[in-house]
PLY file of the C-alpha trace (Angstrom):
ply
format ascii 1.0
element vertex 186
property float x
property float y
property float z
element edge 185
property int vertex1
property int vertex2
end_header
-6.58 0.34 14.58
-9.46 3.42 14.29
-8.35 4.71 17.44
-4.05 3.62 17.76
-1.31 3.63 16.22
1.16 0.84 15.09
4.72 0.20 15.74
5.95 -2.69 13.39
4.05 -4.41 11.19
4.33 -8.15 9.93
6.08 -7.19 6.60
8.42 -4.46 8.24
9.11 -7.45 10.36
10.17 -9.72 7.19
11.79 -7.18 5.80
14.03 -6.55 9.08
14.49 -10.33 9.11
15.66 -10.68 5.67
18.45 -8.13 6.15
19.42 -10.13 9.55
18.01 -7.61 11.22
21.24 -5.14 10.03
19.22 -2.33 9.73
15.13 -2.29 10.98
13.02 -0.63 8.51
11.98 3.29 9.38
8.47 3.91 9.82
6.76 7.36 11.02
3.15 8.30 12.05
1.24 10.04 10.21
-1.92 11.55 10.78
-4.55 11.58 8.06
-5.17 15.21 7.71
-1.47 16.24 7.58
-0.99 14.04 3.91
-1.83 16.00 0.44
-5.10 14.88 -0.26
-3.93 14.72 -4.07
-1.49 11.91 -2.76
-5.05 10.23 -1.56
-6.88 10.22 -4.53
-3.56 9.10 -6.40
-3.67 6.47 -4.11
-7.38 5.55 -3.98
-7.13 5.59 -8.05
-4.38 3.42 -8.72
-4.96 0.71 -6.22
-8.48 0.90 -5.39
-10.90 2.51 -7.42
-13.50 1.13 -5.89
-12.61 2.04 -2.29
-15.34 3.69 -1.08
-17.94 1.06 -2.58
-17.03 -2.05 -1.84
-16.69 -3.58 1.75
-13.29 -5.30 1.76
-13.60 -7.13 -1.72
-13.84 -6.59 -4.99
-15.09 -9.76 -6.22
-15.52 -7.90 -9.96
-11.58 -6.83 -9.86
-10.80 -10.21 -8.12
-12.41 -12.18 -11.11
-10.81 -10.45 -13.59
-7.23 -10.57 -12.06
-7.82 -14.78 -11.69
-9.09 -15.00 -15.54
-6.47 -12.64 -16.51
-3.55 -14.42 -14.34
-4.57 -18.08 -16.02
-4.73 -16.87 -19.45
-1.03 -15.77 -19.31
-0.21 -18.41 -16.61
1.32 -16.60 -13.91
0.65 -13.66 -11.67
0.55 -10.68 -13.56
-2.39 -8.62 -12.29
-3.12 -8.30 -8.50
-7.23 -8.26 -7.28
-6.65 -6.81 -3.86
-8.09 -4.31 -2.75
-6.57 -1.31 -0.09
-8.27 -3.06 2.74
-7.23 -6.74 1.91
-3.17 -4.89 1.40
-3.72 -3.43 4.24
-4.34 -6.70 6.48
-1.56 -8.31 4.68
1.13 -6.04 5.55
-0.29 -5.74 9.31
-0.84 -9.47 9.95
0.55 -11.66 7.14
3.60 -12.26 5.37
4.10 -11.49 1.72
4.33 -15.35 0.70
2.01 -16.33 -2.07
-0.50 -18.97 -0.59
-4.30 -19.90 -0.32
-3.84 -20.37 3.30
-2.70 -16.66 3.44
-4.95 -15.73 0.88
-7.95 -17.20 3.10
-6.51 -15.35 6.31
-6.11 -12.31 4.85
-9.82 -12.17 3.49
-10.70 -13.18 7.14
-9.10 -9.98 8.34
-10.05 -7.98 5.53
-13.74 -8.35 6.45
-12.99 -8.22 10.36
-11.11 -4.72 9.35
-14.26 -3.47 6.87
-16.93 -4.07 10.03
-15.31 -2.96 12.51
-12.94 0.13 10.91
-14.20 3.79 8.95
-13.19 4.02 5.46
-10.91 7.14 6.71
-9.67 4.35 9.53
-8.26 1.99 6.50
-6.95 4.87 4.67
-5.19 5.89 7.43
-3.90 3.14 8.59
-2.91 2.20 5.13
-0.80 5.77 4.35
1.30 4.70 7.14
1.81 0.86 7.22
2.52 0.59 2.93
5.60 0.01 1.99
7.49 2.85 -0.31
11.20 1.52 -1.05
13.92 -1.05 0.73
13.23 -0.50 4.50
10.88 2.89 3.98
7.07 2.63 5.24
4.43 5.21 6.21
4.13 8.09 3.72
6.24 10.50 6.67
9.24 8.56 5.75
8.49 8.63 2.59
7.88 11.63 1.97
11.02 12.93 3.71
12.93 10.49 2.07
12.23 10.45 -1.47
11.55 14.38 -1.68
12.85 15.65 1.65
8.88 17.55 2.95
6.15 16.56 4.84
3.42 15.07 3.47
1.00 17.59 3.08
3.25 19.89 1.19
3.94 17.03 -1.61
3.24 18.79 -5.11
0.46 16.99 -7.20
3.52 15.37 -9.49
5.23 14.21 -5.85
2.00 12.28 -4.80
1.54 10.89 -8.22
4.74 9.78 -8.47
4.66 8.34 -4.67
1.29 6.17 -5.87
2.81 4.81 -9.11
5.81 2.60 -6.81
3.32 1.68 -4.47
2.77 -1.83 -6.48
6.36 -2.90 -6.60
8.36 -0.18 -3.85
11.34 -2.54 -4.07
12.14 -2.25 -7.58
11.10 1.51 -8.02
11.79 4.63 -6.45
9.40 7.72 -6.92
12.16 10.00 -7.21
13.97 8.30 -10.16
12.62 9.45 -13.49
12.24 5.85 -14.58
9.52 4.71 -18.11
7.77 2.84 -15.19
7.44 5.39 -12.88
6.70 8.14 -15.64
4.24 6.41 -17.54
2.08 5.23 -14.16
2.18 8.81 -12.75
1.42 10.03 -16.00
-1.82 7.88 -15.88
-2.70 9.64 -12.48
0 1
1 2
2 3
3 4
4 5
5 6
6 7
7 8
8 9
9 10
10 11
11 12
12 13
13 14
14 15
15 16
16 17
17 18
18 19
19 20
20 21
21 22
22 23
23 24
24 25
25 26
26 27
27 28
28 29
29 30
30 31
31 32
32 33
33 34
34 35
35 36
36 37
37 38
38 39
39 40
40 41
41 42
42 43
43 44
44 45
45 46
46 47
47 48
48 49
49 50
50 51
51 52
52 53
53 54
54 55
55 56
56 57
57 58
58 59
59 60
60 61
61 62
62 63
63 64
64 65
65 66
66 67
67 68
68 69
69 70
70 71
71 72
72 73
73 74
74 75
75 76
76 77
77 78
78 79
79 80
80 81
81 82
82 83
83 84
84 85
85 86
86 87
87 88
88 89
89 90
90 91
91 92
92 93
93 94
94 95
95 96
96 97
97 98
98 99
99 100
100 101
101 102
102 103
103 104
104 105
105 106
106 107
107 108
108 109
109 110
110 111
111 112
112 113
113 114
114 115
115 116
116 117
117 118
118 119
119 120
120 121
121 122
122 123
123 124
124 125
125 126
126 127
127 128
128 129
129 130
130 131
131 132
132 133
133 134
134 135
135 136
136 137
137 138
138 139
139 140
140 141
141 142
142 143
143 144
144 145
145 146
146 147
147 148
148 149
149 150
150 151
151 152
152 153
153 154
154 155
155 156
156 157
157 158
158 159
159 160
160 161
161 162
162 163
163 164
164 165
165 166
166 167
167 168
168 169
169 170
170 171
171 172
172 173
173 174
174 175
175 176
176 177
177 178
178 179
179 180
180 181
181 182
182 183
183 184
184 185
């Protein structure tokens, strides 16, 4: 992963699979330094604020997700960090589980030893998913807004980092109260 590039990941795989492989999701490489920086920090701020700290997990975040998530009594607040995401979408499947759960922390500290920061990041721009069958922030970026990704405006990127939590539901390019008020946050 610091040093190659992907193909297909375990969750463009499920995603391929649960269209009977009709269509296979797009996905196209990316290299760090061709990506709006803005779209980085967007990133980095919305789903990981504590990137550059922590090594793999953020057992403060964590905590608070699992007291928050059994006061309501469901899921409604994640605790992943980029780096535990990121080994989900490479290796796992997107089923809720402790045995995934366990695997993906696994990974996630395998990923934090032996990968840069700039190596996650990287990795990360290109494997997330961004809408139905879209991954990688090339396809995204050409998808949602028609450029590359270094010559997203700042509102592009934001708007790219708000549907990064739930890319099947929203699209960055629809002027939606979700996507509005998360971008307006970044």
């Amino acid at each position: 992963l610091e040093y190659n590039t992907f193909r297909i990941t375990s969750v463009m795989e499920e995603r391929g699979l649960e269209n009977n492989l009709l269509f296979y999701p797009k996905q196209s490489w990316c290299s760090i330094n061709d990506v709006n920086p803005n779209l980085l920090k967007a990133i980095i701020s919305m789903e990981d604020g504590k990137f550059f700290i922590h090594k793999g997990i953020d057992w403060e975040e964590l905590n608070k997700s699992l007291a928050k998530n059994k006061r309501r009594g469901r899921a409604v607040r994640g605790g992943s960090t980029m780096t535990m995401q990121l080994a989900k979408n490479l290796y796992l499947s997107t089923e809720k589980s402790i045995l995934r759960k366990g695997k993906e922390f696994w990974i996630t500290l395998r990923m934090e030893k032996e990968l840069t920061k700039k190596g996650i990041l990287r990795n990360y721009v290109n494997a997330v998913e961004w809408g139905d069958g879209i991954f990688g922030i090339k396809e995204a970026s050409e998808t949602y807004f028609g450029k590359n990704p270094k010559d997203l405006t700042v509102n592009q990127c934001a708007r790219l980092a708000a549907v990064i939590p739930s890319p099947l539901i929203h699209e960055p390019d629809i002027n939606s109260s979700y996507v509005s008020r998360r971008s307006s946050i970044i």
